[in-house]
Structure formats: structure tokens, C-alpha cells
C-alpha atoms as one frame of an Amber mdcrd trajectory, in Angstrom:
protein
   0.000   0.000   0.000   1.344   3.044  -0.547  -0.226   6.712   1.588   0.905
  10.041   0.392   1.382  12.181   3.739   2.574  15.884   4.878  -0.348  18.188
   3.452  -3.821  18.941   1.934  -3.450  19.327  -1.528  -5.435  20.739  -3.977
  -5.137  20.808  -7.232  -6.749  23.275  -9.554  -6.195  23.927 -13.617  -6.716
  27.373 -14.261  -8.358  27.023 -17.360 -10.420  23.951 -16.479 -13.944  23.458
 -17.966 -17.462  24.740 -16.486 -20.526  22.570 -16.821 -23.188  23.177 -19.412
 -26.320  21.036 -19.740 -27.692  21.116 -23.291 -31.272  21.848 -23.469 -33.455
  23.161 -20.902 -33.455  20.259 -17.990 -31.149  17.936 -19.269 -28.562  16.635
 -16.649 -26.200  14.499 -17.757 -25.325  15.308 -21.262 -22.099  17.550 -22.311
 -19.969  19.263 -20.440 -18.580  22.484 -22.294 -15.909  24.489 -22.454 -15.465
  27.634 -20.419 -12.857  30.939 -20.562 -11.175  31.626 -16.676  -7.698  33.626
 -16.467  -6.654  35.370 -18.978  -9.157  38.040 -21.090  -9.363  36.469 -24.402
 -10.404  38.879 -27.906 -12.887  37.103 -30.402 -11.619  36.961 -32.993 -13.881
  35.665 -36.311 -13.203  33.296 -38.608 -15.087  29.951 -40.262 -13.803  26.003
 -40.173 -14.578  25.019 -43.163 -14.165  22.517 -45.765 -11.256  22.814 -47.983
 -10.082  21.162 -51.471  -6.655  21.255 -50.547  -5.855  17.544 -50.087  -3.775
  18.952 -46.548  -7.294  19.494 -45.266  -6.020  22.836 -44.410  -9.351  24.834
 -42.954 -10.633  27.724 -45.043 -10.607  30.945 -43.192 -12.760  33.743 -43.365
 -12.357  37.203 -43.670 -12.973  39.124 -40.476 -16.383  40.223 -39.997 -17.117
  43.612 -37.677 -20.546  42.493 -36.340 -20.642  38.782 -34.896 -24.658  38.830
 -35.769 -24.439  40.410 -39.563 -26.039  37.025 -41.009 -28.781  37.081 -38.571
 -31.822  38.465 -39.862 -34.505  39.501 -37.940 -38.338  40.109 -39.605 -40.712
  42.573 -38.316 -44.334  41.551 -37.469 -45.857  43.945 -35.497 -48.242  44.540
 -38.257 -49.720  41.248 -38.030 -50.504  40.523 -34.101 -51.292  36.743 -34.369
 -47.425  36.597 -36.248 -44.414  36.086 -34.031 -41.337  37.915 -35.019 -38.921
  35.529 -36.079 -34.947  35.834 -36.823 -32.999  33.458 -39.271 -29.561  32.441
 -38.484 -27.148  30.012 -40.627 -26.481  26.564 -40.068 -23.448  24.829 -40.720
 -23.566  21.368 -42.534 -21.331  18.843 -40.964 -18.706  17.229 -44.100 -16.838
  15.541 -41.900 -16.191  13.989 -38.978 -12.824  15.037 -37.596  -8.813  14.961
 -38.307  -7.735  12.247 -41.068  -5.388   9.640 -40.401  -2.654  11.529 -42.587
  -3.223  14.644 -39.928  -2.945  12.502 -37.108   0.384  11.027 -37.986   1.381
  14.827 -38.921   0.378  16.327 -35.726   2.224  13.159 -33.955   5.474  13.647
 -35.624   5.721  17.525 -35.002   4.754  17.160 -30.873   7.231  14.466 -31.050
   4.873  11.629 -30.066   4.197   8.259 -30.688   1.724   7.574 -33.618  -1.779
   8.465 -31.725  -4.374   6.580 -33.342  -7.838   7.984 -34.069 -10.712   6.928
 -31.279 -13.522   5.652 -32.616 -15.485   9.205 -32.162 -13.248  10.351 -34.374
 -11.309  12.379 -31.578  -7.578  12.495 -30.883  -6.709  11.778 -27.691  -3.234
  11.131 -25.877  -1.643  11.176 -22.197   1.834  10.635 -21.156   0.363   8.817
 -17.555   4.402   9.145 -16.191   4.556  12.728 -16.754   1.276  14.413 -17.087
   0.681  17.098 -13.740   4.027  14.956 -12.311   4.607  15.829  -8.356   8.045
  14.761  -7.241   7.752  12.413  -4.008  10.185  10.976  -1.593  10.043   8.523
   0.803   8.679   8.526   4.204   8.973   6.452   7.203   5.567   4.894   8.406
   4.204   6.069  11.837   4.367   4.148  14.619   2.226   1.376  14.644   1.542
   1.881  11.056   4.003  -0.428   9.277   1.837  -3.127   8.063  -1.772  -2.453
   6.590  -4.753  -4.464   6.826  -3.393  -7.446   4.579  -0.115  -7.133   6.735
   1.814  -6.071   4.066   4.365  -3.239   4.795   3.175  -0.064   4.215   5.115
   2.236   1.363   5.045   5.650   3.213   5.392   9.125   0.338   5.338  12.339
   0.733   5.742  15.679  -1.313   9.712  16.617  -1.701   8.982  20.195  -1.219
  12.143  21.385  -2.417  12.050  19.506  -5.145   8.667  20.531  -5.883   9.633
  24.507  -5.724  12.386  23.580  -8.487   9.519  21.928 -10.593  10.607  23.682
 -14.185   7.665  25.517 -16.216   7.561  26.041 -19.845   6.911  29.869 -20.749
   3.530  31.397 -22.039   5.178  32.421 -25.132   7.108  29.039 -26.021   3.957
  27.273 -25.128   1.714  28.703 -27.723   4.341  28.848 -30.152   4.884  25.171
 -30.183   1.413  24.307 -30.182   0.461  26.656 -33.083   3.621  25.115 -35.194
   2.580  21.746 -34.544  -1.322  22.270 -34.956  -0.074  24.665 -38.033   2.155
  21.628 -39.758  -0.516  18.946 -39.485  -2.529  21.300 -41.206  -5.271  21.069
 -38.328  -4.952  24.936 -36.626  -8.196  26.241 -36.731  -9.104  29.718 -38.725
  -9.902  31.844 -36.355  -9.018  30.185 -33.170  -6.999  32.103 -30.170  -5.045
  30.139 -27.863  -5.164  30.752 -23.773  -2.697  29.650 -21.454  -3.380  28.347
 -17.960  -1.566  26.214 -15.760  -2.284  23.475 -13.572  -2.021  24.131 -10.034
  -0.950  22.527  -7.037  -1.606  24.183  -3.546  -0.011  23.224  -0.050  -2.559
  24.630   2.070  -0.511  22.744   5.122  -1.425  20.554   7.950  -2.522  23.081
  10.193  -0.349  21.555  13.139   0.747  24.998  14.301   4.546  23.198  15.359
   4.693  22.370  11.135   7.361  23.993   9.651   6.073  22.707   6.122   5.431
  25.540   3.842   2.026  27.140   2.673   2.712  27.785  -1.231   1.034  27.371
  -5.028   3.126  25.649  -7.719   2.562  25.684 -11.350   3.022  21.863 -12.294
   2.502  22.289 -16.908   1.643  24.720 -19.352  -1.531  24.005 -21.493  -2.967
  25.921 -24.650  -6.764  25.686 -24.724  -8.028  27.225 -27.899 -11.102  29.005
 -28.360 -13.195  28.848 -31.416 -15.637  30.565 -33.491 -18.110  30.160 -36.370
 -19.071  32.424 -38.693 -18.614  35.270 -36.112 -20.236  33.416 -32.850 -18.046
  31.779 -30.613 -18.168  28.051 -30.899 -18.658  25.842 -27.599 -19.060  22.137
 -26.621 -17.525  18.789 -26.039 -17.021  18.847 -30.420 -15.393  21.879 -30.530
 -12.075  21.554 -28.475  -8.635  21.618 -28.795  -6.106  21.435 -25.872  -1.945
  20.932 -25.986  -0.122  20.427 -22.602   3.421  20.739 -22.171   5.649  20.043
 -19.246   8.883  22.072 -18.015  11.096  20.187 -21.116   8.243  21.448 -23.480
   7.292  17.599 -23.605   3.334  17.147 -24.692   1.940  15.292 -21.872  -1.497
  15.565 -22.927  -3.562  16.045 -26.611  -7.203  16.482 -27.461  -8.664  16.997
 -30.540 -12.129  17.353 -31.435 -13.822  19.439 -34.136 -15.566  18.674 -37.061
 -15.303  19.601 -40.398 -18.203  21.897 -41.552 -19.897  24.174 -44.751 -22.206
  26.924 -45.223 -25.863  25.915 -44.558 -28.742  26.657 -45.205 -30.912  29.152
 -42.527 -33.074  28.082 -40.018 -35.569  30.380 -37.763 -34.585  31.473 -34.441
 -35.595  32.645 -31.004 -35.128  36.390 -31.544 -32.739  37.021 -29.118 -34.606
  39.326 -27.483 -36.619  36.594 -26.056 -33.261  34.803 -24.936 -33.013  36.221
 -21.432 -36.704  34.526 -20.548 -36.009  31.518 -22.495 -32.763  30.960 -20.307
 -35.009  32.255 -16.890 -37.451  29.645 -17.876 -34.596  27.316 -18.557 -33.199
  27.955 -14.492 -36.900  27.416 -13.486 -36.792  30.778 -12.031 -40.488  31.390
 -12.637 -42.577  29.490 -10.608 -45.070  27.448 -12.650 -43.630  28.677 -15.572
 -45.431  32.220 -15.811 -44.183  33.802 -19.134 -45.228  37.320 -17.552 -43.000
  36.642 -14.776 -40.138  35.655 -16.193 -38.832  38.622 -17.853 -39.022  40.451
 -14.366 -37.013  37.692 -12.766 -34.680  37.781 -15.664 -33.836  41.049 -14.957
 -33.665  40.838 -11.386 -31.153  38.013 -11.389 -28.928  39.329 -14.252 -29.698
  36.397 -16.612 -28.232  36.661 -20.116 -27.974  35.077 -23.139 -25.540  34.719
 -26.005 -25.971  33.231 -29.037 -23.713  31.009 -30.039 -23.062  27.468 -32.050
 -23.288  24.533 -30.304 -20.906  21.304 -31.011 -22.131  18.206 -29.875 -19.846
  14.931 -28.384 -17.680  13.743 -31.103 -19.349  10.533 -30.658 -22.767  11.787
 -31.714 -23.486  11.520 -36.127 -24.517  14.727 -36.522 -25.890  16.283 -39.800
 -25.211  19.885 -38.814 -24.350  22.791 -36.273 -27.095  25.068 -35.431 -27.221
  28.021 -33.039 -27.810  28.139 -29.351 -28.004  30.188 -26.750 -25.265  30.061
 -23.910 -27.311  31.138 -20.689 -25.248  32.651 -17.197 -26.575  34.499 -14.561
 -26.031  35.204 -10.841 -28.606  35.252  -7.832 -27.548  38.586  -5.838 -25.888
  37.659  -2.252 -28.658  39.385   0.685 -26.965  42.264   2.272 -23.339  41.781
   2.252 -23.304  38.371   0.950 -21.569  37.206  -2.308 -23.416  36.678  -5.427
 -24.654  33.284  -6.469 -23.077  31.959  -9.687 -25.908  30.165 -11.816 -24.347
  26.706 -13.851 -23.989  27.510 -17.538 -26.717  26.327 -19.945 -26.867  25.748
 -23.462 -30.491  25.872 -24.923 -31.033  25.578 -28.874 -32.032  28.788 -30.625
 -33.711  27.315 -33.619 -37.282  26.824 -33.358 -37.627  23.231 -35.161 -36.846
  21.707 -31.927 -38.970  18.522 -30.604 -41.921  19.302 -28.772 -42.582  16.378
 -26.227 -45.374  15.366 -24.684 -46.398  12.837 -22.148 -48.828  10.832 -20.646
 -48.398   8.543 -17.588 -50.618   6.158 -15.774 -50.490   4.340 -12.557 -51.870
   0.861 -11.511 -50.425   0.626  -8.359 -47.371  -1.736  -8.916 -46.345   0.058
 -11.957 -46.102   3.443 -13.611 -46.591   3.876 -17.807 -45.429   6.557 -19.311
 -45.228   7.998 -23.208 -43.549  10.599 -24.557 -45.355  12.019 -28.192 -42.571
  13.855 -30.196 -43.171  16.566 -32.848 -40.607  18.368 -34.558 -36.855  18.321
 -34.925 -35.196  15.511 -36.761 -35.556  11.406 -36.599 -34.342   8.953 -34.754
 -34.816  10.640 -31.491 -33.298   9.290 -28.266 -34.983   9.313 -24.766 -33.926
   9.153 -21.649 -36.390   9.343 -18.664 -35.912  10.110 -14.963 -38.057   9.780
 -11.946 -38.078  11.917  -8.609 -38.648   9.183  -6.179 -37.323   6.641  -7.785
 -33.940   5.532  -9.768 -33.948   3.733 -12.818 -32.390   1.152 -14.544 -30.313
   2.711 -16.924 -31.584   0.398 -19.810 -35.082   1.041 -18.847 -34.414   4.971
 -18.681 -33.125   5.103 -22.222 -35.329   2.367 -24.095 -37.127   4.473 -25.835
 -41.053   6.807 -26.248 -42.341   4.775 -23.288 -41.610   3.854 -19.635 -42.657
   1.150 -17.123 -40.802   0.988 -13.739 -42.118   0.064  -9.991 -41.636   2.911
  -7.759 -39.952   2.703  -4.449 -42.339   1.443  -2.408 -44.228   3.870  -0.078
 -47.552   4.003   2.352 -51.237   5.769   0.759 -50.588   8.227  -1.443 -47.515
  10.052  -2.593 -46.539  12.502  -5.512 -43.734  11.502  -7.842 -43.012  13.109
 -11.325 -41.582  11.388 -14.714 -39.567  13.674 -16.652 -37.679  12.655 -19.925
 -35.617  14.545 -22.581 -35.589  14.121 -26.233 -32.925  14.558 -28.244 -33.200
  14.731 -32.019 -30.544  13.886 -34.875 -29.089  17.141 -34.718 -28.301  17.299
 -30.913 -31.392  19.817 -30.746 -33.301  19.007 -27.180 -36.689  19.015 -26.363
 -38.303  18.374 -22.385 -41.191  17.960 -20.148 -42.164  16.567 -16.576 -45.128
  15.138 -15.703 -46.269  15.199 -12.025 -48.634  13.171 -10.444 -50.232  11.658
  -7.172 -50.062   8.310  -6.676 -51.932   6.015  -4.303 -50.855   2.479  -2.622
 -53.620   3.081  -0.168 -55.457  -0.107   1.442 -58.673   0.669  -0.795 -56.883
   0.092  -4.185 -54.938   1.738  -6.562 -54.915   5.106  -8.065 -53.765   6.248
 -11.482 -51.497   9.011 -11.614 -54.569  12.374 -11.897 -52.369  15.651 -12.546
């Protein structure tokens, strides 16, 4: 066994990733990319397809306003008419770097050859030197020598000063290196701005006041995280990121690659953005029940905002194209002196083809039924259901427009609530709960009646 003793550690990246659910209500799915440290500049440009065999992407030229190709159509004229924008989509032409760019990319970081995953992703770690903290030896404690198996116990702990000597590769050398390598695979993408952050490793001591064991924060790599955009919007998700990470001898200790290769689309109709703010309040369930008159009060109130943006799905997931979203953030003001309360990013589609889902559920007092109707979006659609009271089997939750499980069992009646998410070919999300009261009671059972 071996125990790692002398401090509390914690270890932090600087540019490490915020959580953002896609679609309104839908934990579990994506986690996203977000900017900490350093201010980062826009800057515009378009991955595109190219007819150069070095599948070099196209860029574009810079455009001044990030929403010029969003076009917005009066209809105050004609009250029963919601106004509408149109925004471009971006067709998906393929599905990631080619074998040829792999071995490229490999060669000029000086790595082994890094085969393609599956997804279509690149993905590498060097497990020996990746966020590496120097250890030495330590001698056991008294009566600690031998652990539960009575084997002898193999004591470490941090070698501070070896740790404070830990050498860091420069900002400057950083990006350079990444943007040569990315640049001679042919696989930098137009438009994209790196940030550097390091990981971080704090000593916050033992808090024996007799320790003599320093407090301090040490840099352990330097990693380029690159942010992207898309015909002027920035471009977010789990498909859209590229990361290089480099220890002291400018060694890559960790790669990830994953961004598709995309066209012009056609346009689709949009949320005006206008409406974005309640869309994301309603998306927070900020307004109670769901009142549409109070949700652009509470919107305000709690600084909710919205920013359009495109949305790239898991690498994993077929997709036939990239459509706009909106990225929602907000804060709950702190009472009196109290800090404010950062809301969890969300990601909610813009376009308005997205499924509509209904359901119906039913109750015979072993077993609930439920059925989700789908309109709109895109076929096949994927489910996958949830329960308040009451955890599913995984293969159960996911098996498709209907649902049978037992609920936990419980005495007369109780209220419990089904809730599933659809998500359509195109990674566009659609939701809805269903609550109910539900009735084990000694005189029989009772269906589900809200």
C-alpha cells in the first residue's frame, strides 16, 4: 500500500472546464468548455471545408458584427405573427482529423503515432509525466508499518524542495509550439486564439501549528486551450475543443482533438434574441409554474443573459449539422453583504424546429406507464427518462417513447413526477415533466390524476 502524507493538496487547472447542460433540464449530457484567467479577444473566422488535399481549414475574412447574417423580420403589423430571426447553419462534411493529420500532428509534438478513437477524436496522455509531483520517501508512523493485509506499508510524501524547483515552460514558447505543430498537421483552426493556464498545485498545510512545512502554489505544466468561433459566434461544446499540454522540457503530456469539419448551410428560424433572457429564466426554473409574464421580471432581477452562439455536440454523436444556441449565465444577488450566487452555464437551442414532447403517464399501483409524443426536430430521437422518487435502470431509462418501472415502495398516497428529454438527430433538445399523485392506499390503486 502506498499513503501520500505531509499536506492537503489541492489541485486546480486554471483554465479547467465549467458545466453546461444542453437543453433546458437535461442533466447528464455535455460538459462544455469555459474561458477563466486570462481576457481572451474574439476573434472571427469559419472552419470550413477545404479542397486542398492537406485538409487545411478555409478561413474567413474578419467580420465587424458577430450577428451580420442574422436576420430579424418585423411583425408587429400582423398581431397573431411572431417575429422571427434566421440564423445560418453549418452542414457537418466531416467527422474530424484524417489519419494523414494525425500522424502529422504526432510527428511535429514528437509523439508516438496516436491513433484515431472511434469518435473520431484524438486523444493522448503521457500517464508518467502528465501534472508529475516529485515524491520521496517517508517512514511509516508508529504502529503503522503493516496495513490491513499485513503487508508493509510504502510511506510518500511531497519533496517540497524539489517541488519549488519543478521547471515551467513559458507562455510564449507554449503557444508557439502548439500553433507550429497544430499549423504543420494542417489542423490549426481559422480563427481560433489560444489561452494559457496552468495546472495548479496548492499546499494549504497541515494546520499543526509546530509544522514547519510551507504554505505555497506551484505551477506543475503549461496548457494551450483554444477558443473557437463560427461564422462570427463563438463556438462551444464537447465537439469543438482543442487542448496541448506541455511540461517544463516542453514535452506534450497531454492532446485532445475534437472538431468537425463543416460548410455553409442553409438558414433556419430562431428565437429572436430578445426573447433569450426569458427563455434561459425559464430554462433555471426561475419562474414558478412557468409564468411567461413573470419571467422577464425575474430575468432582470437576477442578471440572466444570453448569447448566441453554435453549439458542437460529443464527437461521438453523427450529426448532420451545427445550429445556433443560446449560452445562458446568470447570478442570484448575495442578501446584504453576501456574495453573489453563480448560476451553472446552460446551453439551450435557438432554432425553433426543436422537438416538442409530450407525455402521458398512468399508474396501476405496482407500476407506472409513461409515453412521450414527439413533434418536430429531426428522426431517430433518443430518450432518456428520470423519476423523482425513484432511480432507474439505466436500460429502462433510455429504451425508448415509453416507460414502465415500480416505484420505491411507499404508504397511501404520494406525488412523484416522470420527466424525460428528447434529443433529435441534430443534438437539438426538447423536455417535459409530468407530475402526479399516486396512491398504494389499502382501498386500491390510483392512477397518476395531474
Amino acid at each position: 500500500m502506498r499513503r501520500f502524507v505531509g499536506f492537503l493538496v489541492s489541485l486546480e487547472s486554471l483554465a479547467m472546464v465549467a458545466a453546461l447542460v444542453v437543453g433546458v433540464d437535461a442533466p447528464g449530457q455535455a460538459d462544455v468548455p469555459q474561458r477563466r484567467g486570462k481576457t481572451v479577444d474574439r476573434l472571427t473566422g469559419v472552419i470550413a471545408s477545404s479542397s486542398d488535399p492537406s485538409g487545411v481549414a478555409s478561413p474567413a475574412a474578419p467580420n465587424p458584427n458577430p450577428n451580420a447574417f442574422v436576420a430579424c423580420q418585423n411583425t408587429a403589423g400582423h398581431p397573431h405573427r411572431p417575429p422571427f430571426c434566421r440564423a445560418r447553419t453549418w452542414v457537418v462534411t466531416g467527422g474530424g482529423p484524417t489519419t494523414g493529420e494525425s500522424s502529422r500532428l504526432a510527428a511535429a509534438l514528437g509523439l508516438p503515432e496516436v491513433p484515431l478513437a472511434p469518435d473520431g477524436a484524438l486523444r493522448w496522455l503521457d500517464e508518467a509525466h502528465f501534472q508529475f509531483v516529485p515524491t520521496r520517501a517517508s517512514t511509516p508512523e508508529p504502529g503503522d508499518e503493516l496495513d490491513e493485509d499485513g503487508q508493509p506499508t510504502a510511506v510518500e510524501a511531497l519533496d517540497v524542495p524539489a517541488l519549488a524547483q519543478v521547471p515551467i515552460l513559458s507562455d510564449d514558447k507554449a503557444l508557439r509550439r502548439a500553433n507550429r505543430a497544430l499549423r504543420r498537421a494542417g489542423l490549426l483552426p481559422a480563427g481560433a486564439h489560444g489561452e494559457i493556464g496552468h495546472s495548479m498545485l496548492e499546499l494549504v498545510g497541515t494546520g499543526d501549528p509546530s509544522s514547519t512545512l510551507p504554505a505555497m502554489s506551484v505551477p506543475l505544466d503549461t496548457h494551450v486551450s483554444y477558443h473557437l468561433t463560427l461564422g462570427g459566434l463563438r463556438l462551444v461544446g464537447p465537439g469543438a475543443k482543442v487542448k496541448l499540454v506541455f511540461d517544463g522540457a516542453g514535452r506534450t503530456t497531454q492532446l485532445y482533438y475534437a472538431l468537425r469539419r463543416v460548410a455553409p448551410g442553409p438558414d433556419v428560424a430562431i428565437m429572436p434574441p430578445a426573447e433569450a433572457e426569458n427563455a434561459c429564466a425559464k430554462a433555471y426554473r426561475l419562474s414558478p409554474g412557468g409564468e411567461p409574464q413573470r419571467t422577464h421580471q425575474q430575468a432582470q432581477i437576477l442578471r440572466v443573459t444570453a448569447e448566441l452562439v453554435y453549439f458542437a455536440p460529443p464527437p461521438s454523436l453523427p450529426v448532420r449539422a451545427l445550429y445556433p444556441h443560446f449560452l445562458c449565465s446568470g447570478r442570484i444577488p448575495g442578501e446584504e453583504s453576501a456574495e453573489d450566487v453563480l448560476l451553472r452555464e446552460l446551453v439551450i437551442p435557438a432554432v425553433l424546429d426543436v422537438p416538442a414532447v409530450q407525455v402521458t403517464a398512468s399508474f396501476d399501483g405496482l407500476q407506472v406507464t409513461a409515453e412521450a409524443q414527439v413533434t418536430g426536430g429531426t428522426p431517430p430521437f433518443t430518450f432518456q427518462w428520470s423519476a423523482e422518487t425513484t432511480t432507474l435502470d439505466p436500460d429502462d431509462a433510455t429504451a425508448g417513447p415509453i416507460l414502465n418501472y415500480a416505484p420505491a415502495p411507499r404508504s397511501f398516497e404520494f406525488d412523484d413526477e416522470v420527466s424525460v428529454v428528447v434529443t433529435d438527430a441534430n443534438a437539438l433538445t426538447g423536455s417535459r415533466r409530468r407530475p402526479g399523485r399516486m396512491s398504494q392506499a389499502r382501498n386500491g390503486p390510483r392512477a397518476i390524476n395531474r
